[in-house]
LUMSE-359384 format. One line per field, with one value per atom (N, C-alpha, C, CB): residue in three letters; residue number from 1; z, x, y; chain; atom name. Coordinates in nm, 3 decimals, decimal comma, always signed. Glycine has a CB too. Layout:
N
r [Ala	...]
k [NUM	...]
w [Z	...]
u [X	...]
v [Y	...]
c [A	...]
a [CA	...]
END
This chain:
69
r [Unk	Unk	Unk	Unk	Unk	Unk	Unk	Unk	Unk	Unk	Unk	Unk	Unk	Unk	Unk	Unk	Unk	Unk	Unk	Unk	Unk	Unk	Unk	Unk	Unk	Unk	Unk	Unk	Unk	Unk	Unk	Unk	Unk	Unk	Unk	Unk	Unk	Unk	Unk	Unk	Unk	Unk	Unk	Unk	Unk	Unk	Unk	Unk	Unk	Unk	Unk	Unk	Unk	Unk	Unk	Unk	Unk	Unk	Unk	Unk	Unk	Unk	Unk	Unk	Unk	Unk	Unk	Unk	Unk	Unk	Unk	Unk	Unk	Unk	Unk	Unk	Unk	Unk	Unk	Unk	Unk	Unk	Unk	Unk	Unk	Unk	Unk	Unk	Unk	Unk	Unk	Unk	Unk	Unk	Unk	Unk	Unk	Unk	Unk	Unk	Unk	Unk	Unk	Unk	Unk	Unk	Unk	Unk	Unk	Unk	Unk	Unk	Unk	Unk	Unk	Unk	Unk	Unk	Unk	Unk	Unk	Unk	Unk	Unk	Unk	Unk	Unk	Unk	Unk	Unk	Unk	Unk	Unk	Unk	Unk	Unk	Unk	Unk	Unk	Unk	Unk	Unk	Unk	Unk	Unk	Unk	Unk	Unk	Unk	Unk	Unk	Unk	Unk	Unk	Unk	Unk	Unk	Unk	Unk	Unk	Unk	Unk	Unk	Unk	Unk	Unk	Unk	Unk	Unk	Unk	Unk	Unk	Unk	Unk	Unk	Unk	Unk	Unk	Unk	Unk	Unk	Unk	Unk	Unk	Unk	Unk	Unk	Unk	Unk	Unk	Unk	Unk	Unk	Unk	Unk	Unk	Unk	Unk	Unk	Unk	Unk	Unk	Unk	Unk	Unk	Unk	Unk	Unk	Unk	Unk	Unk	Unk	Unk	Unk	Unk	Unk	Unk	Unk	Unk	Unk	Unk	Unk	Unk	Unk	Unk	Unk	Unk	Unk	Unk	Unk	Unk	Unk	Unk	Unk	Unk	Unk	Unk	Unk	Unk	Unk	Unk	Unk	Unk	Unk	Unk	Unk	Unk	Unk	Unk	Unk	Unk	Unk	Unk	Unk	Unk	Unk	Unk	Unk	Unk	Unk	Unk	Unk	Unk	Unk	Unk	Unk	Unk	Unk	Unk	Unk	Unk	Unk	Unk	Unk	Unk	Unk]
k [1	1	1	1	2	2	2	2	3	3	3	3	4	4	4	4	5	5	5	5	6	6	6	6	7	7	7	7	8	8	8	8	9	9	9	9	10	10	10	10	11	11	11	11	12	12	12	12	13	13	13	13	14	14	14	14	15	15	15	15	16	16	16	16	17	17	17	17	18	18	18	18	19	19	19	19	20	20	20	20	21	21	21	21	22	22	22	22	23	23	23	23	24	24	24	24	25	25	25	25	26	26	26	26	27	27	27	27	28	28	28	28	29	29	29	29	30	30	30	30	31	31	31	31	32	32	32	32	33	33	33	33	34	34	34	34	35	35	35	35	36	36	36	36	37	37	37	37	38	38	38	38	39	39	39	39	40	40	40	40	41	41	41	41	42	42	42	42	43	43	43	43	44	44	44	44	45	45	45	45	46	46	46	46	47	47	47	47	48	48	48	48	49	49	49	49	50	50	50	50	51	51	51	51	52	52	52	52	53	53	53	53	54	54	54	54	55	55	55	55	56	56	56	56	57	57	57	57	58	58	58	58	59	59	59	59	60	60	60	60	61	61	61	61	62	62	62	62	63	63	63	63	64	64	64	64	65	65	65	65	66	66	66	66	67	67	67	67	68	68	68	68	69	69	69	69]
w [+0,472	+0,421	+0,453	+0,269	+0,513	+0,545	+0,391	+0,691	+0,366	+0,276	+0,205	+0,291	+0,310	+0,287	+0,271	+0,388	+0,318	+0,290	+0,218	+0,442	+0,178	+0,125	+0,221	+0,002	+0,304	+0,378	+0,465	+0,500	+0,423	+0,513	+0,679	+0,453	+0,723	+0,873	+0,936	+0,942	+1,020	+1,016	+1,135	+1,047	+1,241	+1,373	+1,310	+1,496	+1,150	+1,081	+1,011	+0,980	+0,948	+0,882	+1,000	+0,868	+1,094	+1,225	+1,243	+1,458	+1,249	+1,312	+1,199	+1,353	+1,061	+0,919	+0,924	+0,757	+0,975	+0,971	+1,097	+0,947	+1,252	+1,375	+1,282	+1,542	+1,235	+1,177	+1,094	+1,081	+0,997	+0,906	+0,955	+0,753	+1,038	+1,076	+1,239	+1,095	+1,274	+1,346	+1,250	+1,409	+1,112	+0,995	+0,975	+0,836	+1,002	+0,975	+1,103	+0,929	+1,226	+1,361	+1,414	+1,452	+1,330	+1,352	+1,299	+1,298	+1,361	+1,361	+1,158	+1,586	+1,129	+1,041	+0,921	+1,092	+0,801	+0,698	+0,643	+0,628	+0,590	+0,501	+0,351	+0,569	+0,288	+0,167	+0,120	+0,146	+0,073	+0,024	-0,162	+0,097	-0,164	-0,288	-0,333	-0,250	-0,481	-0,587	-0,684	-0,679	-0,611	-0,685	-0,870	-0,546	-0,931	-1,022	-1,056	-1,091	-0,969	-1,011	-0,848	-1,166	-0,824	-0,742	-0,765	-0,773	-0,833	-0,888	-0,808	-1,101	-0,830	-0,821	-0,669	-0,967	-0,609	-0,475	-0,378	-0,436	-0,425	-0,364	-0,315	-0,458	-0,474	-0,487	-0,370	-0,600	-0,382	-0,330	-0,156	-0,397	-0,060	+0,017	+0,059	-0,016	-0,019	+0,014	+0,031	-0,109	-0,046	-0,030	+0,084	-0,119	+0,198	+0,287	+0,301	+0,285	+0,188	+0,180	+0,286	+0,028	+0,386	+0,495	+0,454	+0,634	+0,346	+0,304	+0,168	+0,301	+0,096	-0,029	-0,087	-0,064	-0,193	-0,251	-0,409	-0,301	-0,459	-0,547	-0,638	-0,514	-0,765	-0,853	-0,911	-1,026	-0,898	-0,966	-1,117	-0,969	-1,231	-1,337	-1,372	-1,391	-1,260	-1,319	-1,275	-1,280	-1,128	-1,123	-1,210	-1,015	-1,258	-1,356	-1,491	-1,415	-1,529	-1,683	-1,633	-1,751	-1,525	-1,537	-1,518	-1,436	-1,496	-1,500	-1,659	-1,401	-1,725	-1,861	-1,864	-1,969	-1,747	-1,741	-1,743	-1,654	-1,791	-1,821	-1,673	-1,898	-1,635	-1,531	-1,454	-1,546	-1,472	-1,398	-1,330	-1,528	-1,382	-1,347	-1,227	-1,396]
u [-0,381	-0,514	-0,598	-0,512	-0,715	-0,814	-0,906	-0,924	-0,844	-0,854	-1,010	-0,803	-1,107	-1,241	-1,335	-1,284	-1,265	-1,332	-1,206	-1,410	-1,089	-1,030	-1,027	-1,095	-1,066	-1,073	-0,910	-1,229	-0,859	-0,720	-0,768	-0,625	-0,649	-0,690	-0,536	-0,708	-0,570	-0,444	-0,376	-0,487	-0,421	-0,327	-0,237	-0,396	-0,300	-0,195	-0,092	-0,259	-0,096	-0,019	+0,099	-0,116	+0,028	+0,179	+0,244	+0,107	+0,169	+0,268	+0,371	+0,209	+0,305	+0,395	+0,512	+0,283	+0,456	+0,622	+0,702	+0,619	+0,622	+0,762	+0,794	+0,733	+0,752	+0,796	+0,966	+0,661	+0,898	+1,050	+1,119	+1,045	+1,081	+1,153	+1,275	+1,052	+1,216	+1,306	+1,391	+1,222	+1,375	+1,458	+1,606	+1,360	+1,538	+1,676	+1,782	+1,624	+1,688	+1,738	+1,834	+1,608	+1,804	+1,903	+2,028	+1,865	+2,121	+2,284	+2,253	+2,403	+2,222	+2,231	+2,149	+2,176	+2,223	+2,167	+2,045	+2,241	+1,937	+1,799	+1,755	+1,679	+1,712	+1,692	+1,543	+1,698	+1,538	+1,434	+1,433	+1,435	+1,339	+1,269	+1,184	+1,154	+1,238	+1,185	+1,019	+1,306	+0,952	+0,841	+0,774	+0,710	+0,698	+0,687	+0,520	+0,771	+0,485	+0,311	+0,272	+0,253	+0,139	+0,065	+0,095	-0,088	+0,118	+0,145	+0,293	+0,168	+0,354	+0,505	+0,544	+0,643	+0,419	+0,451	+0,398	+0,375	+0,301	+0,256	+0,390	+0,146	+0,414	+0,544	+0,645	+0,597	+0,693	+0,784	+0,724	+0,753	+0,613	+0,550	+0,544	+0,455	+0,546	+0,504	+0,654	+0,410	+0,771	+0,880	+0,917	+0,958	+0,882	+0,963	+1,022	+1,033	+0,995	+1,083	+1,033	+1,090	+1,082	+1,031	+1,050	+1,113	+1,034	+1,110	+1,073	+1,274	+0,940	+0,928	+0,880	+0,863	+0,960	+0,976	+0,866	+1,196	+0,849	+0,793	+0,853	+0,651	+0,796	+0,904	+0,765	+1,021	+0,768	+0,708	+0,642	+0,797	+0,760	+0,714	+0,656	+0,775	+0,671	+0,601	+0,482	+0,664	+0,434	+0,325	+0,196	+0,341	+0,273	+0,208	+0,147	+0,335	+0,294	+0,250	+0,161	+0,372	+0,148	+0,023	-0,088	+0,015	-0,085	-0,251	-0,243	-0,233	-0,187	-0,150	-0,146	-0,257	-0,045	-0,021	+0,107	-0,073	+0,177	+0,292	+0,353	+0,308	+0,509	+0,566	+0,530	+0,702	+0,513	+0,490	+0,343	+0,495	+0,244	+0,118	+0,089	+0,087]
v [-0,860	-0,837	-0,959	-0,806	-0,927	-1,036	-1,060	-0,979	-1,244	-1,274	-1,247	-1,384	-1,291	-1,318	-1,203	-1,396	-1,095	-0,981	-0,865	-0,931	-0,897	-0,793	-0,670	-0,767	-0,671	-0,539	-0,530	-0,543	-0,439	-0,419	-0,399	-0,258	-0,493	-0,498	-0,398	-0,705	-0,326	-0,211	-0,282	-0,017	-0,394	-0,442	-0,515	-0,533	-0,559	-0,655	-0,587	-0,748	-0,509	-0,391	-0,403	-0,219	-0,380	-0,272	-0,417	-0,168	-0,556	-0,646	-0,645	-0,801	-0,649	-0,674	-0,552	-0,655	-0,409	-0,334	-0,346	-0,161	-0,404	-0,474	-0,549	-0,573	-0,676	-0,769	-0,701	-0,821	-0,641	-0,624	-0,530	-0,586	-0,399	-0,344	-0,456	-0,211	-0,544	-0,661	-0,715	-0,785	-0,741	-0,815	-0,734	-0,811	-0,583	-0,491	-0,470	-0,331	-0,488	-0,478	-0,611	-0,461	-0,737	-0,839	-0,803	-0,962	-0,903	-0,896	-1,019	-1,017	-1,043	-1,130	-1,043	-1,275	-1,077	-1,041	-1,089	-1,051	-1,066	-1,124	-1,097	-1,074	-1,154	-1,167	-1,082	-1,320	-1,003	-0,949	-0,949	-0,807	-1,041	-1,082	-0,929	-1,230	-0,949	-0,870	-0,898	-0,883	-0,901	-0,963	-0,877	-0,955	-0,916	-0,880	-0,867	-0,953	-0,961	-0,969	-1,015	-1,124	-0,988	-1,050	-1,232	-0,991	-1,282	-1,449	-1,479	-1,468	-1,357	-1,437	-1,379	-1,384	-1,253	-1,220	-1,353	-1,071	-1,446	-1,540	-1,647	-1,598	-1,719	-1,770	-1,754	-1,710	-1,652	-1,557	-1,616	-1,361	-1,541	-1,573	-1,728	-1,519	-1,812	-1,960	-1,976	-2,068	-1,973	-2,023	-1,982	-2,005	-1,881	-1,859	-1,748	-1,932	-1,662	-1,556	-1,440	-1,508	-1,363	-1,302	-1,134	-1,358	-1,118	-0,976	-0,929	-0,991	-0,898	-0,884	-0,762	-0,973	-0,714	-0,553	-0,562	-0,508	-0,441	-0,465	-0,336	-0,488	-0,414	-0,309	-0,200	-0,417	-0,087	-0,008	-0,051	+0,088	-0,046	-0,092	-0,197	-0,089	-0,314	-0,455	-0,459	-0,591	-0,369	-0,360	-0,259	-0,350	-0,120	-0,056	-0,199	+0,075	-0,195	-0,317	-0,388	-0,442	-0,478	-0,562	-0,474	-0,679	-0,398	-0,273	-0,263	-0,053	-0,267	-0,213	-0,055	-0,265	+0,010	+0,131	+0,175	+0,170	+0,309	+0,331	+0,315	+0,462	+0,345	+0,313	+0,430	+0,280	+0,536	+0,692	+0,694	+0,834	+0,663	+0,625	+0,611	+0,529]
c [A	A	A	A	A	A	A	A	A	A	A	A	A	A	A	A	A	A	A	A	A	A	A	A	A	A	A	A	A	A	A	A	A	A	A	A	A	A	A	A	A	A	A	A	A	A	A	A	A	A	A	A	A	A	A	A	A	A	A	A	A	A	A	A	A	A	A	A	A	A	A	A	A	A	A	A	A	A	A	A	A	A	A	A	A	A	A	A	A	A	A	A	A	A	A	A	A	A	A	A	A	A	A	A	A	A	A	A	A	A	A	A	A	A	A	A	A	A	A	A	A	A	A	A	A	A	A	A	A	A	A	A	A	A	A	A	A	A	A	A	A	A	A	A	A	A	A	A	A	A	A	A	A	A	A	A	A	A	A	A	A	A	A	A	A	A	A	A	A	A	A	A	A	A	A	A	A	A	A	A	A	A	A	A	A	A	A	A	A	A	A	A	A	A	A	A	A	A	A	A	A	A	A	A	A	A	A	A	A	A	A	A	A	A	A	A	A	A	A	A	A	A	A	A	A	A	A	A	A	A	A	A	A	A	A	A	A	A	A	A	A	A	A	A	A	A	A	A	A	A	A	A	A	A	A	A	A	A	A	A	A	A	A	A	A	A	A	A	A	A	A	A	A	A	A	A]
a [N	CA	C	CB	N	CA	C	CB	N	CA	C	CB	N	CA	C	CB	N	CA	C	CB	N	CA	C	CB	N	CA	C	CB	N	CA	C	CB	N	CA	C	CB	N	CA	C	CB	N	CA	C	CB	N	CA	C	CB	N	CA	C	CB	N	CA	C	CB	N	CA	C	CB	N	CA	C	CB	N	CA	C	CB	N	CA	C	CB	N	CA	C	CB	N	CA	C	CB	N	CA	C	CB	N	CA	C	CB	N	CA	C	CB	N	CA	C	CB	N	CA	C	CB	N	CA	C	CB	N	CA	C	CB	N	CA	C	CB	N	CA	C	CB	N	CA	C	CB	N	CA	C	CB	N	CA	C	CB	N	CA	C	CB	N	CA	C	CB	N	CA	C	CB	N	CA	C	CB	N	CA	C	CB	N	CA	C	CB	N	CA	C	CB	N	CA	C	CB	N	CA	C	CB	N	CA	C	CB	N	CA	C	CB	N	CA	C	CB	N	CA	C	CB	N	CA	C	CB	N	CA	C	CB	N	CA	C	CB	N	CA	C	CB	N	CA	C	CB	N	CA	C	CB	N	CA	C	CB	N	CA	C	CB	N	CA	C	CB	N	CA	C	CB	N	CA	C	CB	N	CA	C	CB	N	CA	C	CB	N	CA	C	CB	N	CA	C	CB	N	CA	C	CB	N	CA	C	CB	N	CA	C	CB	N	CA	C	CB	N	CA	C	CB	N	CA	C	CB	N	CA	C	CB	N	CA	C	CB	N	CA	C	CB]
END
């Protein structure tokens, strides 16, 4: 996402799924981080982590919405 305007850029999207779809195509295993908030997907992002999932329910709760929502 282009920071300055929030506007999703879609050439970036496709590099981000070669990107991980190459993560699954290596001979070596990778770590995919569980994030919980936009805060801790940053975190997550700065450390290095090349692989990050998100959990349904932690993103509802911070909306203050049930998990089904």
């Amino acid at each position: 996402m282009n920071e300055s305007s929030n506007k999703v850029n879609p050439g970036e999207i496709t590099d981000k799924a070669r990107r991980f779809k190459n993560l699954h195509a290596a001979n070596d295993a990778f770590i995919m981080a569980n994030a919980w908030s936009a805060g801790s997907a940053v975190i997550l992002e700065e450390a290095g982590i090349e692989a990050i999932g998100t959990t349904s329910a932690g993103i509802a709760f911070s909306h203050a919405l049930p998990d089904y929502k």
